[in-house]
C-alpha positions in Angstrom: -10.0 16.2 -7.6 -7.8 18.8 -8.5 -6.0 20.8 -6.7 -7.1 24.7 -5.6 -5.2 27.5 -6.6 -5.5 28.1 -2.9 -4.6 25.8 -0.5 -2.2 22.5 -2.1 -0.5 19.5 -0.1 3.4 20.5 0.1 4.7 17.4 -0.6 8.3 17.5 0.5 7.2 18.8 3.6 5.5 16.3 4.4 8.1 13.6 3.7 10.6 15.2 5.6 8.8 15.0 8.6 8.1 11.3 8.3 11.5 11.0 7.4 12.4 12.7 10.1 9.8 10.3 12.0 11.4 7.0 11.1 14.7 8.2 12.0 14.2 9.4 15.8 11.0 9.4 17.1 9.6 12.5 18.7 10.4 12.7 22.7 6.6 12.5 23.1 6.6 9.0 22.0 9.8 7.9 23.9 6.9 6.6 26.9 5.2 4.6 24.5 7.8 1.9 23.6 5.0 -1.3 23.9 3.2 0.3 21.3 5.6 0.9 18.5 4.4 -1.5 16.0 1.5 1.3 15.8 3.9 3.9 15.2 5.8 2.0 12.4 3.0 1.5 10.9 1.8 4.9 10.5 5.4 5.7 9.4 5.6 3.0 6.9 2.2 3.5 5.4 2.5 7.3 5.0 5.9 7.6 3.2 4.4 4.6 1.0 1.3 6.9 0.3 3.4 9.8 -0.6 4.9 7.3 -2.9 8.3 8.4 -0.7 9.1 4.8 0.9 11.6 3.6 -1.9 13.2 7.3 -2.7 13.1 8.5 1.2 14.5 5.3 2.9 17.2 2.5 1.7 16.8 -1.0 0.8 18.6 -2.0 4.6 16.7 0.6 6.1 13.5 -1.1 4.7 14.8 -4.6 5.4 15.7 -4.2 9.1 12.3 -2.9 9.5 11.2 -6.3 8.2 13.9 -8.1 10.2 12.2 -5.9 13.7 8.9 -7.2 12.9 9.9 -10.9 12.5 11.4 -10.4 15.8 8.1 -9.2 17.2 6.2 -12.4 16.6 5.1 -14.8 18.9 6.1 -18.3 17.8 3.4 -19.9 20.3 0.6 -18.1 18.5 1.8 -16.7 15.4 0.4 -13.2 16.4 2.9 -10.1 17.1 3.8 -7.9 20.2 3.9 -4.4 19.8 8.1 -4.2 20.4 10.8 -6.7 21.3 10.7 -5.4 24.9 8.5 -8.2 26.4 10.5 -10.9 24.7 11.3 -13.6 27.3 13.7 -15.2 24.9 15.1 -18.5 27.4 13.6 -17.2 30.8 10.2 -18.3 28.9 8.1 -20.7 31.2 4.5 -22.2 31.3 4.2 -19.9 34.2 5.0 -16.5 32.7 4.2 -16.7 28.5 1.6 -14.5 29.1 3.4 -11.9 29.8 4.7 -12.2 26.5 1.8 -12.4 24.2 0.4 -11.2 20.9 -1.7 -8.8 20.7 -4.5 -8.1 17.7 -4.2 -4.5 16.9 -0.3 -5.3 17.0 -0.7 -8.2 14.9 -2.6 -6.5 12.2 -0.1 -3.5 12.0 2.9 -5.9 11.6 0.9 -7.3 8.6 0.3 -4.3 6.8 3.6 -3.2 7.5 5.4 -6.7 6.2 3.1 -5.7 3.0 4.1 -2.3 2.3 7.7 -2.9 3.0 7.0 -5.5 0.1 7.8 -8.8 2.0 6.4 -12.2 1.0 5.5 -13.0 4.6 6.9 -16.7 3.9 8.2 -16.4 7.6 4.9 -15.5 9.2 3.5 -18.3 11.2 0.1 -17.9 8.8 -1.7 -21.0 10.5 -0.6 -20.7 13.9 -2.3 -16.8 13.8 -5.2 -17.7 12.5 -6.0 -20.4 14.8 -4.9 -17.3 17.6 -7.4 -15.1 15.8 -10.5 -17.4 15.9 -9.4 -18.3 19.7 -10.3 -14.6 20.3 -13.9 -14.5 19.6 -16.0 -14.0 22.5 -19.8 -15.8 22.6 -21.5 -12.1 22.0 -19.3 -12.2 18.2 -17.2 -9.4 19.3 -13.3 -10.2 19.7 -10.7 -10.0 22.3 -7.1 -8.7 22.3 -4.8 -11.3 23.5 -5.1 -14.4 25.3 -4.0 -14.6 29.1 -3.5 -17.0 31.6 -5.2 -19.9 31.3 -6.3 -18.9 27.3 -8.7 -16.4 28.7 -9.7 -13.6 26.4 -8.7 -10.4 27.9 -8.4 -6.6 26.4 -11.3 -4.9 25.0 -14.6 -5.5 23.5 -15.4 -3.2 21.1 -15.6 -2.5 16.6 -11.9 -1.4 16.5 -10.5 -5.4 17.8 -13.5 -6.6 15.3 -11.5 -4.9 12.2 -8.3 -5.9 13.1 -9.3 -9.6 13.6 -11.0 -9.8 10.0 -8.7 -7.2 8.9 -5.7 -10.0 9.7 -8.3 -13.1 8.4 -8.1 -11.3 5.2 -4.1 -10.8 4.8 -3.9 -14.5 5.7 -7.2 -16.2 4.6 -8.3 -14.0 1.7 -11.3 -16.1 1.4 -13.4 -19.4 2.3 -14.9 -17.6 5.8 -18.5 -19.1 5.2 -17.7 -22.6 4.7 -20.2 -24.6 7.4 -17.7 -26.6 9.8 -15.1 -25.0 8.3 -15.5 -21.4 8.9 -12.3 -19.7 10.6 -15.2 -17.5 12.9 -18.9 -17.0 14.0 -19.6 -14.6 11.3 -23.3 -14.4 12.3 -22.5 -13.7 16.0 -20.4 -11.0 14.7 -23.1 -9.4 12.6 -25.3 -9.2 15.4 -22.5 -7.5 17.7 -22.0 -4.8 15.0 -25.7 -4.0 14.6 -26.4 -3.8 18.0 -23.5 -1.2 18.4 -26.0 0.7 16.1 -26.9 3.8 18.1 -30.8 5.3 18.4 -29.2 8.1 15.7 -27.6 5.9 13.1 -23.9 5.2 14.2 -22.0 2.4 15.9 -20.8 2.7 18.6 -18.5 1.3 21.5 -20.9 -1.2 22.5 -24.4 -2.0 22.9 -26.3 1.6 24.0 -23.8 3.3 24.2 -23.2 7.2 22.2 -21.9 6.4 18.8 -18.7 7.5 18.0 -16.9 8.0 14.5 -13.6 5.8 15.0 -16.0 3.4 16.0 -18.2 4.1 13.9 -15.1 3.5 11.1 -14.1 0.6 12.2 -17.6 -1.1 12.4 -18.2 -0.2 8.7 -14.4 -1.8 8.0 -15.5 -4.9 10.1 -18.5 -5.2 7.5 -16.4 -4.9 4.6 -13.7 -7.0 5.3 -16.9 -9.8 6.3 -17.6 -9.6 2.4 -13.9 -9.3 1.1 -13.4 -12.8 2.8 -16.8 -14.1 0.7 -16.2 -15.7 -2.4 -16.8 -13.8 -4.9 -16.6 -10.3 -2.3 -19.6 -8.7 -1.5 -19.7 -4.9 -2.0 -19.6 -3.7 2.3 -23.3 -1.8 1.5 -24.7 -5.0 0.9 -23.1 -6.7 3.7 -24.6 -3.6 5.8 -27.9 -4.3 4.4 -27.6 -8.6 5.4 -26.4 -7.2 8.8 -29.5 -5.2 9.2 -27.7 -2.5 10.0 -29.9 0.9 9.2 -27.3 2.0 6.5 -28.9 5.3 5.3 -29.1 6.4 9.0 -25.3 5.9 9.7 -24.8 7.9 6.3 -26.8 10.3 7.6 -25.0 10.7 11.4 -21.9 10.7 9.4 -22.5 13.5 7.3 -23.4 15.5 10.2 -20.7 15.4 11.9 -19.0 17.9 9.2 -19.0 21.3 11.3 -17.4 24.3 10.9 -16.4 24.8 14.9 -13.1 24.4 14.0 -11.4 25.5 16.8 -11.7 27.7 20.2 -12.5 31.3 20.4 -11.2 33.5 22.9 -13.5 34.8 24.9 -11.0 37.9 26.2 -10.7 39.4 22.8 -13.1 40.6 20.3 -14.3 38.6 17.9 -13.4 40.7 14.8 -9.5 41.0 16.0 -9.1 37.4 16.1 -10.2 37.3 12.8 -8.2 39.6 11.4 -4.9 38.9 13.0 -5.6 34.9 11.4 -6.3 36.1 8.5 -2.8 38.1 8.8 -0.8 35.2 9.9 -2.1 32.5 7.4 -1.2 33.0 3.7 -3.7 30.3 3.0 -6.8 31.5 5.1 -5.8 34.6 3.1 -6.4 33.3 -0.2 -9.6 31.2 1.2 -11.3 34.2 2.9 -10.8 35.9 -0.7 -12.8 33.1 -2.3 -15.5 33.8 0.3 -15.2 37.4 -1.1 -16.3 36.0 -4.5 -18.6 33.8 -3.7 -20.5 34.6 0.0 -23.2 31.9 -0.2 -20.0 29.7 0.6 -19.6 31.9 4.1 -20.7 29.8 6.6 -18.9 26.3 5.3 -15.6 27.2 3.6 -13.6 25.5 6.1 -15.5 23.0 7.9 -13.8 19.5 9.3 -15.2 16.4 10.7 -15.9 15.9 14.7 -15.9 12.6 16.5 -19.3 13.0 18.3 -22.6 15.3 18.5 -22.0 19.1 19.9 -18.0 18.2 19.5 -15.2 20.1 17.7 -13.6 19.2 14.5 -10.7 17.0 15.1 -8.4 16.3 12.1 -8.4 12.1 12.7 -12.3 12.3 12.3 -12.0 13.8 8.8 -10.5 10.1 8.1 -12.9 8.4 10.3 -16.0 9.6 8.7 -14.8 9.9 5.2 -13.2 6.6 5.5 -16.6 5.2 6.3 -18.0 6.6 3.7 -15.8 5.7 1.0 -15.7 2.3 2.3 -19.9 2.5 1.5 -19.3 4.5 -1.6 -20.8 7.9 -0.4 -17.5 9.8 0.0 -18.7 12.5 -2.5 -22.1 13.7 -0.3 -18.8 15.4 2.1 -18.3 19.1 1.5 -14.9 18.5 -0.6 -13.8 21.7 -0.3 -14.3 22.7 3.3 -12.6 19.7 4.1 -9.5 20.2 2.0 -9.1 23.9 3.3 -10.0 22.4 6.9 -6.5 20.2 6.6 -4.2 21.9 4.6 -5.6 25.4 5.9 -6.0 24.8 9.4 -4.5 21.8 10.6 -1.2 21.1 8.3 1.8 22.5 10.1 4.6 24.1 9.1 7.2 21.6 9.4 4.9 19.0 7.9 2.5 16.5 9.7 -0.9 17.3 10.4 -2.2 18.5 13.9 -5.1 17.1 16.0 -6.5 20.8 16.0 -5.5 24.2 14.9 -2.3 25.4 17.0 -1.1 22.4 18.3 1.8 20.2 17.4 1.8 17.8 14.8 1.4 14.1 15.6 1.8 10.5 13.9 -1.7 9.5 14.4 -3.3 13.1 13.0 -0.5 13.4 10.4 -1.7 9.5 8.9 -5.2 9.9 9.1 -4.7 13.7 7.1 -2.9 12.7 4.6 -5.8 9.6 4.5 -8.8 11.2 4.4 -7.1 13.7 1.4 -6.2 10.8 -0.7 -10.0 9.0 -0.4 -10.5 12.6 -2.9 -7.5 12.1 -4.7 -5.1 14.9 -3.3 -2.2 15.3 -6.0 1.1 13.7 -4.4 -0.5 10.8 -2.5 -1.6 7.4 -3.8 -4.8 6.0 -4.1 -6.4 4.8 -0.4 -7.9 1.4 -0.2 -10.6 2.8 3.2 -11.3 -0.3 4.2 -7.1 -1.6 4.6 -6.5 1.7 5.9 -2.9 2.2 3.9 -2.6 2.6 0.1 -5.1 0.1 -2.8 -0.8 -0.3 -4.4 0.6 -1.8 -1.1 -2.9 -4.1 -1.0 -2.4 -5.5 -4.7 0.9 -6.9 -3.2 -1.6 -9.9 -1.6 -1.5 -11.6 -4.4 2.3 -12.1 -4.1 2.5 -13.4 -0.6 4.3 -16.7 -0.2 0.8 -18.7 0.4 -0.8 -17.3 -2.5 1.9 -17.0 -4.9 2.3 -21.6 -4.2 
């Protein structure tokens, strides 16, 4: 895609604030110390898809990110905490380890992290976790998020620990899942959880009859797709959809209706026609959009449309990512309104000292800025890398599997 004479990414920006980012954290985050593996994450992967991580940080920068992570994993298990602060070190007893556990999400982001920053993993305890990983599958397929007392599954039961369990099989495994007594999980079992997360309308959702959702949605599809990246040869996720049983063309369908134009509130005290105006005042690049509306009025009612997370919702910038992640992950990305979408984020939502905002007028965030800057590479955004939808982080930092130290011997 190339980019409108209208609305463009500004790069530098954008690079500054996740410079910015890795350096000191905003104070917002400064409560959320256990989950800070998440948060490196998002840093890591979106100065590496602003191909900024080698020009924006330093070689010991880089490497005492690697030497954090290390430090975050559970020798017991082989999985990873979400920050150091739970580390028992000596004081570690039979009666207290779980206390300091691994977690999966965790675990998954200090993989994809240790891959972007370009690390051979030789140090990961690569059996160990996987044994951990399978240990985490409930009876119904779905998976847990750490073990607890006793080795009872605990945490949530839901898609989103389903992709980071096969999401970690792959980094590790790569391949070999259906292999009779030697499959690393139930991948039956978790075929049936996923379809019956299918919702009456077409998406997946949180559990069993529950309203689908788009992040779960996302992170059902991903589940799929990761299920035929560990068959050998891969299987294409639309096919693994289709063994599933899941109604594919329906969840295409939910998906692609959740692109809405309710971008954000009105205010009821003022006229309608004066809000317009004084946005249209304030915002060089609504400006230039309202003047291609101008030109071309059949385009009136979608110019700027974004993606909402559920039926009758607003448009929330992480859902643009969660729906056309999905999509490109079952290789119907272009059906989206291109267009709308790009003037959605980098009209409405972008902010002015870089990042990306959950919703017009609000500060940015890491989770908002990531999944932006995501869902405008899956269209090829000039500036950003290429997206792998189903990894989540860029297809350059995923070519480095093949150079792990398992692989590479």
């Amino acid at each position: 895609m190339s980019a409108d004479a209208g609305v463009a990414l500004d790069r530098d920006r954008h690079v500054k604030y996740w410079k910015r980012c890795a350096q000191l954290l905003p104070e917002q985050y400064t409560a959320g110390e256990s989950n800070r593996m998440s948060f490196g994450f998002f840093i890591v992967a979106a100065l590496d898809l602003l191909d900024a991580l080698e020009t924006a940080t330093t070689p010991e920068e880089r490497q005492s990110w690697i030497e954090w992570i290390y430090a975050c994993q559970v020798p017991f298990t082989g999985g990873f905490r979400g920050f150091t602060g739970t580390n028992l070190g000596g004081m570690r007893t039979p009666h207290n380890w779980h206390w300091d556990s691994a977690s999966l999400p965790n675990t998954y982001f200090a993989l994809a992290t240790l891959l972007m920053l370009g690390d051979d993993m030789n140090r990961v305890k690569r059996k160990e976790c996987i044994e951990w990983v399978r240990s985490l599958q409930r009876q119904n397929g779905s998976f847990g998020e750490t073990l607890g007392e006793d080795d009872v599954i605990e945490g949530g039961d839901d898609p989103r620990l389903c992709m980071c369990a096969l999401g970690t099989l792959c980094i590790l495994q790569g391949r070999g899942l259906d292999g009779g007594s030697e499959s690393l999980i139930d991948a039956t079992k978790l075929k049936e959880y996923i379809l019956n997360c299918q919702s009456h309308d077409g998406g997946i959702a949180q559990q069993p009859l529950l309203e689908a959702h788009s992040g779960l949605n996302y992170c059902g599809i991903a589940t799929l797709s990761f299920l035929g990246l560990l068959q050998n040869p891969p299987v294409p996720a639309y096919e693994v959809a289709g063994q599933t049983g899941l109604d594919t063309e329906a969840c295409i369908k939910w998906m692609l209706d959740r692109q809405t134009t309710w971008v954000e509130e009105e205010d009821e005290d003022e006229d309608e026609d004066e809000d317009e105006e004084d946005d249209v005042a304030h915002n060089s690049a609504e400006q230039q959009i309202s003047s291609s509306v101008e030109a071309d009025p059949s385009r009136l009612q979608k110019t700027i449309a974004g993606f909402c997370g559920r039926c009758g919702k607003m448009a929330d910038t992480c859902y643009c990512f969660w729906n056309a992640g999905a999509l490109a992950i079952l290789q119907r990305q272009h059906l989206v309104d291109i267009e709308a979408l790009r003037y959605y984020l980098l009209g409405k939502v972008a902010h002015l000292i870089g990042g990306f905002a959950k919703a017009p007028g609000e500060l940015p965030d890491l989770l908002h800025s990531y999944t932006g800057l995501a869902a405008l590479a899956i269209y090829g955004e000039p500036g950003l890398k290429a997206l792998d939808p189903t990894f989540c982080f860029s297809r350059k930092s995923v070519e480095k599997l093949k150079d792990v130290a398992w692989r590479s011997s």
